[in-house]
N, C-alpha and C positions, 0 to 999 in steps of 0.2 A: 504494500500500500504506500503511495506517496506519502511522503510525512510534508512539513514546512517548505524544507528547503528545494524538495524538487518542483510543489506549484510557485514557488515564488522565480525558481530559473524557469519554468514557463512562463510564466504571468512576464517574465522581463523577455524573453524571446518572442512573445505575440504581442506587445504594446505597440513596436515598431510600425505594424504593419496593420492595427486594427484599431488602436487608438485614435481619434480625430475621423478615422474615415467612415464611409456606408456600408452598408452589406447590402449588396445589391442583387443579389440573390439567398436563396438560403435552402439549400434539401434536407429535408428527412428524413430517411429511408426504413424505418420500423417505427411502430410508433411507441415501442418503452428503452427505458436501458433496465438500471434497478427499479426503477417505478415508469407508469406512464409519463410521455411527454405532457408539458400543459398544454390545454384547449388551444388548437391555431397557431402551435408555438411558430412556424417557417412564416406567416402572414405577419405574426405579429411581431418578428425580426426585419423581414424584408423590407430594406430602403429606410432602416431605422440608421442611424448614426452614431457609434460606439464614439460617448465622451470621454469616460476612464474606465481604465482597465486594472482592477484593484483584487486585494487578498485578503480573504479572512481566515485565520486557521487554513485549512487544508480545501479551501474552497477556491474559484478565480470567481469574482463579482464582475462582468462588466455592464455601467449605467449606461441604459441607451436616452438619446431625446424625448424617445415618448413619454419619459417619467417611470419607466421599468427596467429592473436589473436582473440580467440576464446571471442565473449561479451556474455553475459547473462542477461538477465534485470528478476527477480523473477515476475515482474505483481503485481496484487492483492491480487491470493490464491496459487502462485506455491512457490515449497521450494525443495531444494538439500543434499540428505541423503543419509548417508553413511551407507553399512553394511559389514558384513563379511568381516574386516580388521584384518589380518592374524597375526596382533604386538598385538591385544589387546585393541588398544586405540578406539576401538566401538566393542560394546560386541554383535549387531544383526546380527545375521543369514540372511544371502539372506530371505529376504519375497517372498510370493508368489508374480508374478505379479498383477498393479492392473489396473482399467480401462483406466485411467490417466496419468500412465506412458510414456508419449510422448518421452523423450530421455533417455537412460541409457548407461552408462561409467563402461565398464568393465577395471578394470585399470591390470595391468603384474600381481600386487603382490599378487589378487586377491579380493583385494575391488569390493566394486559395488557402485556409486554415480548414485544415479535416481532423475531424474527430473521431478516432479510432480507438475500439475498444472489444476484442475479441471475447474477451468473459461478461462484457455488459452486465457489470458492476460498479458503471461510471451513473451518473444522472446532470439532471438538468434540468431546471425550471426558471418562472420567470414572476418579478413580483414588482410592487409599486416598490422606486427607490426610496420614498419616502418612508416607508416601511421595513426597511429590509431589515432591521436589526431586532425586528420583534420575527424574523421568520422562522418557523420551528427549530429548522438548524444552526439558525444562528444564537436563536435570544440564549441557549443555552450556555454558551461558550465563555472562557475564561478569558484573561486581558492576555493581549499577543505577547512573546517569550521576548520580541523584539524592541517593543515601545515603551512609553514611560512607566504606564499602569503597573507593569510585572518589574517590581525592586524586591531588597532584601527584605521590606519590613512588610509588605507583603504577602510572600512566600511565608516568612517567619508562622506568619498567622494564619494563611492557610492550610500550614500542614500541623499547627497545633493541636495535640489529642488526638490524631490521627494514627488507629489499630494497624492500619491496611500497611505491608511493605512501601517502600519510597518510591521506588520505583512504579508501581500500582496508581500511587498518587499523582506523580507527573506525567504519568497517562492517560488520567482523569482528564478530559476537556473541558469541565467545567473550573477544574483549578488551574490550566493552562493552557491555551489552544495551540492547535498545530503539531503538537512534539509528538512522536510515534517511538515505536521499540530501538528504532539503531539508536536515534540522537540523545534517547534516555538513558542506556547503557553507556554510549562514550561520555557524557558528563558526568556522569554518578561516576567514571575512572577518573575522568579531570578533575572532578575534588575530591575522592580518596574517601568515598562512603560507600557505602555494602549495598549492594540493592535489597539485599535482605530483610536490612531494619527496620524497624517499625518507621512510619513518618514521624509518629509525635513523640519520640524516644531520641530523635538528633537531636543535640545542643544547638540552641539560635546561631552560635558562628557559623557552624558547618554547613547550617541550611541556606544562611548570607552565602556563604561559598560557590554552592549550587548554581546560584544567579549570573555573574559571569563565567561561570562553565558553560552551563546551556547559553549564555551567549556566541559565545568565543567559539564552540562547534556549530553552532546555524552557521555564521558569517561565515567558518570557514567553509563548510558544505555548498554553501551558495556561490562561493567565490567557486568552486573547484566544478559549480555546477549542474549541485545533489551529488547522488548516488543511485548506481545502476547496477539492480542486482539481478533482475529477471527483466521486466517488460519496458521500463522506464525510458524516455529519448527526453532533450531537449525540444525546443518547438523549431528546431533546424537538421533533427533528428539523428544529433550525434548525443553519445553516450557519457553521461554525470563520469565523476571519473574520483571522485569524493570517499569511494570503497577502497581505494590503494590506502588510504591514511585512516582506514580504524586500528584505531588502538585495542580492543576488545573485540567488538560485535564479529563473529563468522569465525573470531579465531580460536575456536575450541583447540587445547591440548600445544597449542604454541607458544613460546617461550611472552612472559610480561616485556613491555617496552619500558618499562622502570627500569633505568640504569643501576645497578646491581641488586636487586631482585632477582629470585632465581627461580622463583614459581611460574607457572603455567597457567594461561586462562583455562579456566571452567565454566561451564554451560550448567544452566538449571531451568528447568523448567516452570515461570506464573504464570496464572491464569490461564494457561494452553499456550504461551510465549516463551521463545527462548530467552534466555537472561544470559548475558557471559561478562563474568568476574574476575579480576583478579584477587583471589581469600587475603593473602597479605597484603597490598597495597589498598588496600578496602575493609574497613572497617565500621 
């Protein structure tokens, strides 16, 4: 599942080329992914004018003219690519159609943005922008890992008295959006906490700690990309490249990156998710 940092390197690969302009046409071609499409969604896109093109948590929002914003959620294995952009800045040619192509965004200038999504566990719908933040999947959600909302004293109190593992908690999207399984693993290593513990059992420093960790691996994941581990592309559809530089996540049974540390990551299994630790460096 895309976590942050891979809608946010979409969301910056498709501004280019769909921001400011129209969609001047708009197909279909099934009418659900995860859920139905909403009523008329190609009619009610068509020759609409995309103002900005923005990120909530793990969603891409973009506001059209009509006063409606268009959500997107990627799913599992769907991803949004660009081609035959008329400036240059994507060098593909329209492809042929392919089986999967469930929506494509023919834009004025002559791009083409297609929405692919083989397991169709992606979605999409469309709401007043005025409204957007009371939208089911939105109203729920916690302050972005990126902006001012989410600081130490914050966190502090969000995971105060909290039974559930730490890891468990910064999973929670109502205490944090956007962060998924890898990004929570390699920060819980960048500050040297167990995913094991309980949340309401760290000491306030530790949990301050936290906060420029899950910084400092977003920024770096986005600079490098995301991360591409099965389905994943950029929207120019070259591959995140953000999995060379885990410190943990995937590397069961391999030596810790802790400069003399002499332990091995381990894997454990929450919730039905993998966890990978280093036991000594993480406490």
């Amino acid at each position: 599942m895309p976590e942050l940092p891979e809608v946010e390197t979409v969301r910056r690969g498709l501004a280019p080329v769909m921001e400011g302009q129209v969609m001047e046409r708009v197909e279909v071609n099934r009418p659900d992914l995860r859920w139905p499409f909403p009523d008329r969604m190609a009619a009610r896109l068509t020759g609409r004018r995309v103002l900005q093109l923005r990120r909530r948590s793990k969603y891409l929002l973009a506001d059209l003219d009509s006063g409606e914003t268009l959500l997107v959620h990627l799913g599992m294995s769907g991803r949004m690519t660009v081609s035959g952009d008329p400036l240059g800045r994507f060098v593909h040619d329209h492809p042929a159609r392919e089986k999967h192509d469930h929506v494509v965004f023919h834009m004025d200038s002559g791009a083409r943005v297609t929405f692919n999504d083989p397991r169709r566990f992606g979605a999409m719908d469309l709401m007043e922008t005025a409204a957007a933040d009371r939208h089911r999947l939105l109203a729920v959600l916690g302050p972005e890992p990126l902006g001012n909302d989410f600081n130490e004293a914050y966190l502090i109190a969000a995971l105060a008295g909290k039974n559930t593992p730490v890891k468990s908690a910064l999973l929670d999207q109502g205490i944090v959006a956007g962060l998924g399984n890898i990004y929570v693993c390699e920060a819980l290593f960048r500050s040297g906490i167990s995913p094991l513990r309980k949340a309401g059992q760290i000491a306030a420093p530790r949990i301050a700690a936290l906060v420029p960790a899950i910084r400092d691996v977003l920024q770096r994941a986005i600079a490098a990309g995301g991360s591409s581990l099965r389905d994943f592309r950029q929207a120019d559809g070259e591959l995140g490249y953000f999995q060379h530089s885990f410190d943990v996540y995937g590397r069961e049974g391999e030596p810790c990156r802790t400069p003399g540390c002499t332990r091995s990551i381990q894997r454990k299994v929450q919730s039905g998710r993998s966890t990978f630790y280093c036991p000594a460096c993480q406490r």
